[in-house]
C-alpha positions as CSV (number, residue, x, y, z in Angstrom):
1,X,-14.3,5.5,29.9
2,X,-11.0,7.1,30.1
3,X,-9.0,8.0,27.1
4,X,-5.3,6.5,26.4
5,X,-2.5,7.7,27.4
6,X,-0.7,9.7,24.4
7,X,2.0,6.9,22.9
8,X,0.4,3.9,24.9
9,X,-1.2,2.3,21.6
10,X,2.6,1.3,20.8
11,X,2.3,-1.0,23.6
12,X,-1.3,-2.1,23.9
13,X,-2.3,-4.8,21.8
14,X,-6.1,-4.2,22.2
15,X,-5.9,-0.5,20.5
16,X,-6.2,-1.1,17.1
17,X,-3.0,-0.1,15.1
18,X,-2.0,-0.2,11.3
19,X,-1.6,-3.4,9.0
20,X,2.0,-4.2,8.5
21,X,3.2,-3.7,5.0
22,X,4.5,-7.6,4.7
23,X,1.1,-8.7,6.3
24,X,-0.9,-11.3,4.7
25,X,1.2,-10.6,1.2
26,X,1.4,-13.6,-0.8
27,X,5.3,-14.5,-2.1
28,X,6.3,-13.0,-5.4
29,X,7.6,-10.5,-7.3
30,X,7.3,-7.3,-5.7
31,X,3.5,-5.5,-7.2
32,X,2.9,-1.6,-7.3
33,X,-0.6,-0.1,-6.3
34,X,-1.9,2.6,-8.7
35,X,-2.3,5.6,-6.7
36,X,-5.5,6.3,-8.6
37,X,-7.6,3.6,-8.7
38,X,-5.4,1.0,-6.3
39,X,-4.9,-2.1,-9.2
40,X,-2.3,-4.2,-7.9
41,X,0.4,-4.8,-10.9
42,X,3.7,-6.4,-11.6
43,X,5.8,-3.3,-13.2
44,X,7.4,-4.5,-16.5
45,X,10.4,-2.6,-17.9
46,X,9.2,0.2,-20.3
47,X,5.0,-0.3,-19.7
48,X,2.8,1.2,-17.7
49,X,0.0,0.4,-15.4
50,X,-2.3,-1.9,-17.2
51,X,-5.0,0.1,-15.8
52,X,-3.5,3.2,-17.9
53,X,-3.3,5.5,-15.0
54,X,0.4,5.4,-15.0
55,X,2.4,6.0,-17.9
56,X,5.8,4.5,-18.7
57,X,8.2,6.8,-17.1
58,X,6.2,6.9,-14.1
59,X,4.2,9.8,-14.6
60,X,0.4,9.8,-13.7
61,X,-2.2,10.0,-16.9
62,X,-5.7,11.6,-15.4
């Protein structure tokens, strides 16, 4: 089986690749993905994560 060539999985559409970001994403209001646990929220103005992991000005709470 030979290997392929260095760049070629730009063009081949049988090497698997990465997801697009704006694949299979519902319509909405743009969510944020807790980089601890990976809950899926809305951001509100002056909350945090509902999950607790992020505070309200963004910071991370471990």
């Amino acid at each position: 089986m030979s290997q392929p060539r260095p760049g070629s999985f730009l063009f081949d559409r049988g090497y698997p690749r990465p997801a697009k970001p704006y694949d299979n994403q519902p319509a909405g209001p743009p969510k944020r993905i807790c980089p601890v646990c990976g809950f899926r929220y809305i951001p509100e103005t002056g909350k945090g994560s509902p999950c607790g992991h992020v505070k309200k000005d963004g910071t991370l709470a471990i």
